[in-house]
KOLLUM-172135 format. One line per field, with one value per residue (C-alpha): x, y, z; residue number from 1. Coordinates in steps of 0.02 Angstrom, whole numbers, plus 50000, padded with zeros to 5 digits. Each point is the difference from the previous one (the first is absolute). Layout:
! residues N
u <- [X|...] $
v <- [Y|...] $
w <- [Z|...] $
nuro <- [NUM|...] $
This chain:
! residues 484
u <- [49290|49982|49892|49804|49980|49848|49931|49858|50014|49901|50141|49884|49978|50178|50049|49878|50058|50186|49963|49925|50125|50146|49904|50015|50189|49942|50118|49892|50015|49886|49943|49902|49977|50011|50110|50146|49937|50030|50166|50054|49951|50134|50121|49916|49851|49888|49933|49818|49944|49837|49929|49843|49918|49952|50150|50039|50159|49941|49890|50008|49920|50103|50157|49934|50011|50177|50054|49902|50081|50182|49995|49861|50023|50006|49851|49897|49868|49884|49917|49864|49884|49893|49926|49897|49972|50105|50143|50000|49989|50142|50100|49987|50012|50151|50052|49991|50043|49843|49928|49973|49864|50049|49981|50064|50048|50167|50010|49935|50112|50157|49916|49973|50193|50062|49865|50080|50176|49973|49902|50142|50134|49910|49964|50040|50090|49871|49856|49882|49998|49807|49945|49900|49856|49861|49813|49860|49879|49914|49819|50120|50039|50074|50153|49934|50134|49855|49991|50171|50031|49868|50109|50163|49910|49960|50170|50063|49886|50008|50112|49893|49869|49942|49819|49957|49872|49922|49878|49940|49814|49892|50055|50177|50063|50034|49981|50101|50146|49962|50009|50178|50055|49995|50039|50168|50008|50099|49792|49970|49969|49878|49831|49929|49833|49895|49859|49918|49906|49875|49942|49942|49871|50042|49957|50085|50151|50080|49967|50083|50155|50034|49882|49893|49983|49863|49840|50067|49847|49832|50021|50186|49987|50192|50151|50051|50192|50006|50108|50128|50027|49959|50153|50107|50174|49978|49877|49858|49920|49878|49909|49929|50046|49923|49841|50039|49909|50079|49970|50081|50157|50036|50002|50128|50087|50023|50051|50127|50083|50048|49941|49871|49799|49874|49851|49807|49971|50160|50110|50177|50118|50032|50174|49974|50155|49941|50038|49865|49976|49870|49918|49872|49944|49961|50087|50042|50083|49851|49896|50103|49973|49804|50024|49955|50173|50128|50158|50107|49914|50055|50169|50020|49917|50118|50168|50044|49849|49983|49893|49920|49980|49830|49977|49982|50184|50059|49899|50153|49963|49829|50037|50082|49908|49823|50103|50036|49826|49916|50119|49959|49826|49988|50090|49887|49861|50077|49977|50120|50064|49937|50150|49976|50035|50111|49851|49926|50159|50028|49828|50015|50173|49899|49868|49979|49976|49939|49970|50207|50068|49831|49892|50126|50005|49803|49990|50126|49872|49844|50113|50024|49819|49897|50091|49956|50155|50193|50068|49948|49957|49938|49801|50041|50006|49878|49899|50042|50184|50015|49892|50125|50149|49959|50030|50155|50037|50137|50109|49997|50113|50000|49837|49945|49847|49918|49849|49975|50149|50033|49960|50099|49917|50077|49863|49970|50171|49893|49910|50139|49988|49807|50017|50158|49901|49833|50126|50058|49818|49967|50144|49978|49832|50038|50105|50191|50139|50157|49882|50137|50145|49898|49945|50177|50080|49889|50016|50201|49975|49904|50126|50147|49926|49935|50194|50070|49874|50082|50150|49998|50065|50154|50015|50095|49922|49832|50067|50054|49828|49915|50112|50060|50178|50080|50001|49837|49890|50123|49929|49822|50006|50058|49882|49867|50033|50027|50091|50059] $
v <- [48046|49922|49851|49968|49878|49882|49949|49848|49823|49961|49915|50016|50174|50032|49907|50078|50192|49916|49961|50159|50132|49875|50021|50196|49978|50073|49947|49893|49910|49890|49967|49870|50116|50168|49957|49959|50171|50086|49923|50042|50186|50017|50000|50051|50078|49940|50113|49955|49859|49901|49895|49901|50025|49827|49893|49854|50062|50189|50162|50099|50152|49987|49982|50165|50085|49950|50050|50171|50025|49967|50042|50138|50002|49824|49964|49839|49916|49907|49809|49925|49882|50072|50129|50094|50166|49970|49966|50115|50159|49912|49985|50174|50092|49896|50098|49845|50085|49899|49831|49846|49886|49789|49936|50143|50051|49953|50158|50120|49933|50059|50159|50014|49975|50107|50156|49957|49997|50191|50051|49960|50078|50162|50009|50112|49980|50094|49879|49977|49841|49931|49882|49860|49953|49877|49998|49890|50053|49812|50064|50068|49818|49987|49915|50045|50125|50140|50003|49984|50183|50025|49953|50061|50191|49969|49990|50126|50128|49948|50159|50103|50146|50018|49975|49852|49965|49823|49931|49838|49925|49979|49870|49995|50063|50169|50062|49856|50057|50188|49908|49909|50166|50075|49870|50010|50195|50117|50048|49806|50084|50123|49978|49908|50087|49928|50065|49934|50145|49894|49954|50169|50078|50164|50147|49910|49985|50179|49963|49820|50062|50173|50022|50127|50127|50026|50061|50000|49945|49930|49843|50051|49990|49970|50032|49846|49942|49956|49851|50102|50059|49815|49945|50135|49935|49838|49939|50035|49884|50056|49844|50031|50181|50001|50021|50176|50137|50137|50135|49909|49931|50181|50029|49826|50062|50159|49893|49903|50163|50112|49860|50106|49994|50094|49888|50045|50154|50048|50122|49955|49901|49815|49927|49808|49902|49859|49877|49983|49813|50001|49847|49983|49868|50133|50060|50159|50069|49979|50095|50148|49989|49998|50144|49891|50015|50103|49986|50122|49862|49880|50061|50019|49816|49903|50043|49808|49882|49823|49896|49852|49844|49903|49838|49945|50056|49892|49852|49882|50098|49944|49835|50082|50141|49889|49877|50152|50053|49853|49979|50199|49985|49825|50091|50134|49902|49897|49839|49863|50038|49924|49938|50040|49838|50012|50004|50169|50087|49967|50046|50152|50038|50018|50120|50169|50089|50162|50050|49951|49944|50064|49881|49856|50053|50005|49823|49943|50061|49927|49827|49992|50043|49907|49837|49853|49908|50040|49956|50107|49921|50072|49963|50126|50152|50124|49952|50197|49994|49846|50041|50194|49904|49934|50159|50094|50188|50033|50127|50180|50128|50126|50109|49889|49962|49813|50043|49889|49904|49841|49856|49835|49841|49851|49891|50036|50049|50069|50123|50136|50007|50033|50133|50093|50008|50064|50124|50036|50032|50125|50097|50007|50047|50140|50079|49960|50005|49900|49859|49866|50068|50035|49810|49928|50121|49924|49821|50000|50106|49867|49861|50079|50061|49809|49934|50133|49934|49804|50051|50106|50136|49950|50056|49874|49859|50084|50008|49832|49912|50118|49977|50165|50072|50101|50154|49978|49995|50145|50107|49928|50071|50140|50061|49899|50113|49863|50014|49820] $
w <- [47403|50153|50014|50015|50180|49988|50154|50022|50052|49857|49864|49859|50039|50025|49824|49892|50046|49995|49813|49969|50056|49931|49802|50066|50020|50184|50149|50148|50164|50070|50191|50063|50183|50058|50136|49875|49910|50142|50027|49831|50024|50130|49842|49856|49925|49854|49852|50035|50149|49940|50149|50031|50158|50105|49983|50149|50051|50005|49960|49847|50066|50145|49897|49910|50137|50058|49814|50031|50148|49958|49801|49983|49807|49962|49892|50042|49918|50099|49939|50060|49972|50134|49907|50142|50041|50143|49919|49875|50121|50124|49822|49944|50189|50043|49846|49869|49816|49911|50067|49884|50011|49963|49858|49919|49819|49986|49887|50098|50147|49903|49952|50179|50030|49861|50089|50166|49929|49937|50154|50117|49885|49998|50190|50112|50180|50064|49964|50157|50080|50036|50153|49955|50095|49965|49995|49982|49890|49969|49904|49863|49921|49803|49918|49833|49907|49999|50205|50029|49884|50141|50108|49948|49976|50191|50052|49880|50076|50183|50049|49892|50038|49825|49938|49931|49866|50011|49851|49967|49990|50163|50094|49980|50169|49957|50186|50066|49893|50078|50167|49966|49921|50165|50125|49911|49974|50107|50063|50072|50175|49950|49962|49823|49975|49849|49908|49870|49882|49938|50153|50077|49916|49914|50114|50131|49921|50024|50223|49978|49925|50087|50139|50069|50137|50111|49925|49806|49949|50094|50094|50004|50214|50044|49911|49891|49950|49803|49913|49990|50168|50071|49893|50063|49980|49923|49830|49922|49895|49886|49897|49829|49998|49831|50080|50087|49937|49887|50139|50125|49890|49992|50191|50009|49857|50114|50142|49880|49944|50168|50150|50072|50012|50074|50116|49928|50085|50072|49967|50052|49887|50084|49926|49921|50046|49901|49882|49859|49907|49896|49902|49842|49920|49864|49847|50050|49839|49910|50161|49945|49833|50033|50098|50157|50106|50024|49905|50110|50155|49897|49990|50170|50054|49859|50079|50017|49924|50036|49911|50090|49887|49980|50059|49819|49967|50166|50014|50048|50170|50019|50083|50109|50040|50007|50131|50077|50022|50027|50159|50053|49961|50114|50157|49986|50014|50142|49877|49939|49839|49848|49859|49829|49876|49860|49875|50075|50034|49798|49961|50097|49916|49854|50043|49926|50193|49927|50187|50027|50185|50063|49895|50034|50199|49992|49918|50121|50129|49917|50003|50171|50081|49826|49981|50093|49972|50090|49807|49872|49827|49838|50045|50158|49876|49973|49831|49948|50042|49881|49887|49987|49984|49837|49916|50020|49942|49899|50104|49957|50044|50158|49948|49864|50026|49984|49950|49820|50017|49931|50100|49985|50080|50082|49943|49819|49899|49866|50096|50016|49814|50017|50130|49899|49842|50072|50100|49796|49964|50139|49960|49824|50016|50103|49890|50075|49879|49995|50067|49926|50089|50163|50023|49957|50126|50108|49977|50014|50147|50078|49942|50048|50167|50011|49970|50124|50140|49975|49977|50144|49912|49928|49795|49914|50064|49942|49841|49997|50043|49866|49864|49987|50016|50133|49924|49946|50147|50052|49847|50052|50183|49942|49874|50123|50136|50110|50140|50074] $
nuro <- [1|2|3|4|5|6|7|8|9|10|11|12|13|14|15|16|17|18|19|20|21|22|23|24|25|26|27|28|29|30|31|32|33|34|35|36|37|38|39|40|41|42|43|44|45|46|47|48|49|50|51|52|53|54|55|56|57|58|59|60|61|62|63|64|65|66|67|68|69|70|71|72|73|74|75|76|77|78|79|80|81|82|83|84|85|86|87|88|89|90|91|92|93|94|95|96|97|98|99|100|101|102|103|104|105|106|107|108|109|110|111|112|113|114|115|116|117|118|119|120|121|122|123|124|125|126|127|128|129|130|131|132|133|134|135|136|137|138|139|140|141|142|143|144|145|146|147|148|149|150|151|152|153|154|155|156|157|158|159|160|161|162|163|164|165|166|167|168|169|170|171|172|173|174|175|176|177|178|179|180|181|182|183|184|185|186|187|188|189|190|191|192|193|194|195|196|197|198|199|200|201|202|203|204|205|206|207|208|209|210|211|212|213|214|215|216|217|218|219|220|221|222|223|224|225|226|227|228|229|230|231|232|233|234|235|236|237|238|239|240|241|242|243|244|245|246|247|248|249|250|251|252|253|254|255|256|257|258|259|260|261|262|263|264|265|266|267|268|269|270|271|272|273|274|275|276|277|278|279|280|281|282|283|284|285|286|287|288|289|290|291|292|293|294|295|296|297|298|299|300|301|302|303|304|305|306|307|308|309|310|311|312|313|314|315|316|317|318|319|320|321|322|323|324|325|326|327|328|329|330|331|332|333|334|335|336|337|338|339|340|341|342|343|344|345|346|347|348|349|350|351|352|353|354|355|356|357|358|359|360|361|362|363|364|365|366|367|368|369|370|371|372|373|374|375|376|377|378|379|380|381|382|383|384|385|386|387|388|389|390|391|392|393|394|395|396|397|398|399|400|401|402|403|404|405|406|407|408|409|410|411|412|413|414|415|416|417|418|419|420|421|422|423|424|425|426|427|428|429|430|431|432|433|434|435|436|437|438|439|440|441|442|443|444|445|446|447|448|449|450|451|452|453|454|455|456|457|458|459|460|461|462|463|464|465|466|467|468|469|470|471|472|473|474|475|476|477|478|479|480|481|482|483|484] $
């Protein structure tokens, strides 16, 4: 086997994945550079290249690209402690084979390698070659491990036409994500159309999506070009799709299955060369079960799903994200921008935000135009704001919803207790069997979501700070359905 090449001017870095292949008996060289990579390419070829990306002396995404260029099979794994949105599409079109986010899981890293090893043993010399390019897509900001699968699914689909499913609560940035989909699609020079169902009243619904001729119905004065036609070789978005009526899912189901639709009125078939992403903050398995949805729509929407995280499940991205806003919202206003001190950016860290980035952005908002002073301190913040972040949900699964769950308070240790045995009450009262097993699933769920979050995903360090053994929280996120 030929040899795994490390490449980062980080030592550290370089020395822990030393130790780690060597207790895998797994041949390495390490390079400080890509220029001496480069050099050493000219003579012979590693198994798998791993590289970070900003290093003094040189680019790693530009030293992907050489290695494309010259050895098209050669799989590379990208590092970076940079993890933006940026950098994880330029990893994946400059044809990256996965892209690892510092610190990493020194365990998953040599999972990584061993994957890597097999993909490039079973290539084939045919394997297309991929240009890198970069973007800037700054509003999409997260280095917590739930945005960058965000991420990463970005990049994976950015030479895709498929439809894409996107759920998550209100607030999240679903139609950003439909935005970044296609600026980085093979459709970024046609149009992105959105349309958000719930925001067009019913019996206008039908004319906003496919249009109408002439006279269709009264008022109809001039022939009108629907959604679909508008986004005529490039996207349409359609928010909260679980809103659309049953009558017209069929008529986009139609659409869906053989690309054509007829206008209100008219007569001729009109081809849709369009891309459909859809987004719900809606369960919509359990729409079809009450008969409310579609499940052949369904079907047809959930070709590739993406699920976008709460703010709850990312909060080491709210100091970010609020410095972020505080400094759009202060441009926009043509105003100095006020700082946020430590205390509120940790106070805020701790909020439940059950309106997400939009509540945060909106508070960000209310900061800059309500506060007197240029610094920020805890007597600055909205009475109901604080007065919220002294209870905290615990989190629930996609579709779960949160409606009796137990709340845990900062203040008063005790008072989680309180809440999870009136929540005990209430469900015994109503009848709900297997009451005991339901509220322990549901406590470990929280703890070992809780020790994911500060460990920033990484298992066996979880497992160390609660006690419990590898294999262990393994079992538990299985049987959880927990998916770190």
């Amino acid at each position: 086997m030929k040899p795994i090449w490390i490449v980062d001017d980080d030592q550290s870095i370089r020395w822990v994945l030393e130790k780690a292949l060597a207790r895998e008996n797994i041949p390495h060289k390490s390079f400080s550079n890509p220029n001496d990579v480069l050099n050493a390419l000219e003579k012979e070829t590693p198994q798998v290249l791993i590289s970070d990306i900003r290093m003094p002396r040189g680019n790693g995404l530009d030293l992907l690209q050489h290695v494309k260029a010259s050895h098209p099979q050669l799989p590379v794994i990208i590092m970076t402690a940079y993890s933006d949105l940026d950098s994880a599409v330029s990893s994946f079109q400059g044809g990256a084979f996965e892209y690892l986010t510092k610190p990493f899981d020194v365990e998953k890293a040599v999972e990584l390698i061993h994957r890597a090893v097999e993909q490039g043993i079973r290539s084939e010399s045919g394997s297309k070659e991929m240009a890198g390019f970069r973007l800037n897509d700054a509003e999409i900001i997260g280095q917590a491990p739930a945005m960058q699968e965000i991420f990463r699914a970005i990049g994976r689909l950015a030479q895709s036409h498929a439809t894409v499913l996107i759920t998550g609560e209100s607030g999240t940035g679903k139609e950003l994500i439909a935005h970044a989909l296609h600026k980085h699609s093979p459709r970024a020079k046609g149009p992105f159309v959105s349309l958000s169902t719930s925001a067009v009243p019913k019996d206008l619904l039908e004319s906003e999506l496919f249009g109408h001729e002439r006279g269709a119905f009264p008022g109809a004065q001039a022939l009108r070009r629907g959604r679909f036609e508008q986004a005529d070789g490039g996207t349409l978005f359609l928010g909260e799709v679980g809103d659309l009526p049953f009558d017209l899912q069929t008529r986009l189901l139609r659409v869906l299955t053989d690309g054509h639709f007829y206008r209100i009125g008219g007569h001729d078939p009109i081809k849709a060369n369009v891309r459909i992403i859809a987004s719900t903050h809606q369960n919509l398995e359990s729409r079809v079960a009450a008969g409310l949805f579609r499940e052949d729509l369904l079907h047809r929407l959930n070709v590739i799903r993406l699920r976008m995280p709460s703010l709850r499940e990312r909060n080491e991205d709210i100091p970010m994200l609020a410095r972020h806003f505080m400094l759009a919202c202060a441009k926009s206003l043509g105003v100095e921008p006020k700082k946020l001190s430590d205390e509120v950016l940790k106070e805020m860290s701790a909020m439940p935000f059950s309106g997400n980035v939009r509540q945060l952005e909106n508070l960000c908002h209310w900061l800059t135009v309500m506060t007197p002073a240029n610094i920020i301190g805890l007597s600055d913040l909205p009475a109901d704001i604080v007065a919220q972040a002294s209870e905290l949900p615990i989190a629930t699964s996609q579709g779960e919803s949160s409606v009796g769950a137990t709340v845990v308070s900062k203040t008063a240790p005790g008072d989680w207790e309180a809440g999870l045995g009136r929540l005990a009450v209430k469900m015994l009262q109503d009848g709900d069997k297997e009451v005991f097993d339901a509220l322990c699933s549901r406590f470990e769920k929280a703890v070992l979501l809780a020790a994911l979050e500060v460990t920033r995903g990484r298992r066996v360090e979880a497992a160390q700070r609660l006690g419990i053994g590898r294999n262990t929280i393994t079992r538990k996120l299985q049987e959880l359905g927990i998916d770190d």
